[in-house]
N, C-alpha and C positions, 0 to 999 in steps of 0.2 A: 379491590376485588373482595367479594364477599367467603369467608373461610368454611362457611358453614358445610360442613363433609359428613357422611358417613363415615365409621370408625371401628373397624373389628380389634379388639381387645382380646387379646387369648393367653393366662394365666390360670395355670391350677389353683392359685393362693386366692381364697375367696376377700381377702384381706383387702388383697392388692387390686384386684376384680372391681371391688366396692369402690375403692381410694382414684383409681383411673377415672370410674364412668363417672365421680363426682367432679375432677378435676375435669374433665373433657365436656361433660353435658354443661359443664358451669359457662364454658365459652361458648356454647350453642351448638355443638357436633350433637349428631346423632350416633349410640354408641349401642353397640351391639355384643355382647360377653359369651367369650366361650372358655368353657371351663376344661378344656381338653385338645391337641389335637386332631383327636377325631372331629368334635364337634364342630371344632375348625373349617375343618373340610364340608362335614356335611352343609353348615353355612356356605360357604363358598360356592357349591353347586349351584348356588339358584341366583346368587348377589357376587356384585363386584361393588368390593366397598371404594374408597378415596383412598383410605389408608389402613394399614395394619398395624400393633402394635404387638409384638410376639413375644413372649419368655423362650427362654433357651432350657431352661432346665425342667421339663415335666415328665411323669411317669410315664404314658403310654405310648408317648412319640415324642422326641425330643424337638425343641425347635427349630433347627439346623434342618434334620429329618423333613419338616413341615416346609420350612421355606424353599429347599428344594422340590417338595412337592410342586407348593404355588409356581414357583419361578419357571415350570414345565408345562404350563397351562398357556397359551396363549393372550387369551384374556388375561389374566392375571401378571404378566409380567414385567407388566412398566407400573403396576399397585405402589408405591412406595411401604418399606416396608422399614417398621425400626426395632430393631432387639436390642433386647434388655434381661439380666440377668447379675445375678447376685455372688456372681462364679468367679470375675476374674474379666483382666483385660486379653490375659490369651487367647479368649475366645472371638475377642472383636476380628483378627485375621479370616479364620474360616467363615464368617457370618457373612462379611463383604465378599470373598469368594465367591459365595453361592447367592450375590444378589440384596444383602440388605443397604438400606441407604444410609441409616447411622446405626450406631451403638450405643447405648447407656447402660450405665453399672447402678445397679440397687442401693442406698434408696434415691428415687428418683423425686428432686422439690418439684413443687405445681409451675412456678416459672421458669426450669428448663423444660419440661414437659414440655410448655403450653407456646417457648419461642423454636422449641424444634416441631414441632406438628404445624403451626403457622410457616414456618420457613423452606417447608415442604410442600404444603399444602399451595403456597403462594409459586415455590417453583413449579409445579405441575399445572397448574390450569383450571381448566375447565371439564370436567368427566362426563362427556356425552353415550350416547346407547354402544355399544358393543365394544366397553373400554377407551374408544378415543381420546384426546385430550389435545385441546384449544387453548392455545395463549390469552383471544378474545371474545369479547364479546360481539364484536363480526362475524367473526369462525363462525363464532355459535348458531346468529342470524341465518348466514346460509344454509349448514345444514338443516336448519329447522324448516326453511323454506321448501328444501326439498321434500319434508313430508307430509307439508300443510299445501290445499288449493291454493288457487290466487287470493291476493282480498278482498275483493268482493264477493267472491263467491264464499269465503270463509265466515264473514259476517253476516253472511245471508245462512247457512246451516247454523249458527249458531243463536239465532231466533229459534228456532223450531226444535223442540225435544226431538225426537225423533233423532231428527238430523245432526246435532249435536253430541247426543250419544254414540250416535257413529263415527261421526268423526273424531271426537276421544278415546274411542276405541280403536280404529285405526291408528293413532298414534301410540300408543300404549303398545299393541302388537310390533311397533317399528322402535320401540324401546324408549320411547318421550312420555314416561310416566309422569304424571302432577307431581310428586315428590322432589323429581331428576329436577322438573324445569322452576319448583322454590327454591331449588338450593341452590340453583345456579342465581337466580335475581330473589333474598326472602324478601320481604316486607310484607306489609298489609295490602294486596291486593287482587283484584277479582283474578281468576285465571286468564279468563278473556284478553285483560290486559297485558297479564304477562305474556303470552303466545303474540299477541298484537305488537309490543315493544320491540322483543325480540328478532321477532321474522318480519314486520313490515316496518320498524320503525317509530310507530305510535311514543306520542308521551303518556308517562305511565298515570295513572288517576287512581289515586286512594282508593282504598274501598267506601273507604265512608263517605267520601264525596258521593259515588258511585249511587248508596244507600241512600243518601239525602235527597235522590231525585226522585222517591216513592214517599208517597202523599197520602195514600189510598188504603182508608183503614182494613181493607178487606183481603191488602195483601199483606199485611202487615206477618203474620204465623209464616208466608215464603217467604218474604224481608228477613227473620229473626235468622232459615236456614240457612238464607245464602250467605250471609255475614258469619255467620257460625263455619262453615266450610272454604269460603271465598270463592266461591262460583255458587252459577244458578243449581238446582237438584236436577236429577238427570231423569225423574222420573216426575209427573204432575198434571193436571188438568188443563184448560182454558186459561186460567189465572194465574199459571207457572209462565204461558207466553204473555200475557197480558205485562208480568213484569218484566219481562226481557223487552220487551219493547219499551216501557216506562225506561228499564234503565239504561238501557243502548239508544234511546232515542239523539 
């Protein structure tokens, strides 16, 4: 299973701030720094990360203070969460009390880090729209099914801007953001295919194979964007369908 996660980091030490998102982005996690528990929270409001990494000791709200916050959120309280602090093992009692799932003491090396956020990350799953979490990649198939049309009908709006856009906008509104569904499968590949893999089963096709089926020096300038994003553009002329046909044909 692929580890790639979002990753809220929340230390006041701009030190330690720098040192995590290097050691974390190095493995591919997407990392996100808050320099405060406020800021904490305010993040929190809008995102539900994979995983937290919290200090215990900060000025404006302690991090005990904070994870009892999270851990009363609904959404947020199956987050795996791991505190870390430069204080003391005393503090590892009260921290699992209120919900975290390890401890570590400061300073923390990049290979304990990086085999406790993988051995978390592996035990939790899959983090689909409204917090859930899936074992599989089945799991995952089905729900996705339920917010996508049947297949034919799905590969038929996705010919057509229009239709396309709608329909990734209705997904997005049901919480199946482009983002949510790389991180669940990354690699190189069209969106298309990944929604196809997922919800109906398809084999998954390179992007570049994908690309190699356009020929046609005049789409060449929508050839350059969709490889640059990994989907067709959601907005374009005659010659935006012209290539979706080329390439899904």
């Amino acid at each position: 299973m692929a580890l790639v996660a979002r990753i809220l980091v929340v230390d006041d030490d701009p030190r330690i701030r720098h040192l995590l998102e290097v050691l974390l982005s190095g493995s591919g996690h997407e990392v996100v720094l808050a320099d405060s528990a406020r800021a904490a929270l305010e993040h929190l409001r809008k995102a539900t990360p994979d995983l937290i990494l919290l200090d215990i000791m900060m000025p404006d709200m302690d991090g005990l203070t904070l994870l009892g916050r999270i851990r009363a959120v609904r959404r947020l309280a199956k987050v795996p969460v791991i505190m870390f602090t430069g204080g003391g093992r005393e503090l590892e009692g009260p921290s699992r009390a209120l919900g975290a799932d390890l401890f570590l003491e400061k300073p923390i090396t990049g290979r304990r880090l990086k085999q406790a956020v993988d051995n978390l990350l592996a035990r939790e799953g899959y983090l689909l729209p409204e917090g859930e979490r899936v074992a599989s990649l089945e799991e995952v198939g089905i729900r996705l099914r339920q917010a996508l049309p049947e297949e034919a009908r799905f590969k038929a709006l996705w010919l057509k801007t229009p239709s396309r856009r709608a329909l990734l906008h209705n997904l997005v509104a049901k919480g199946w953001t482009e983002a949510l569904v790389r991180r669940i499968l990354p690699g190189e590949y069209d969106l298309y295919d990944l929604l196809g893999h997922l919800a109906y089963g398809w084999p998954l096709v390179p992007l570049g194979d994908r690309a190699a089926r356009v020929q046609d020096p005049r789409l060449a300038p929508l050839l350059q964007a969709y490889r640059e994003v990994g989907r067709l553009p959601l907005e374009g002329d005659g010659l935006l369908e012209e290539l979706a046909r080329t390439l899904y044909a």
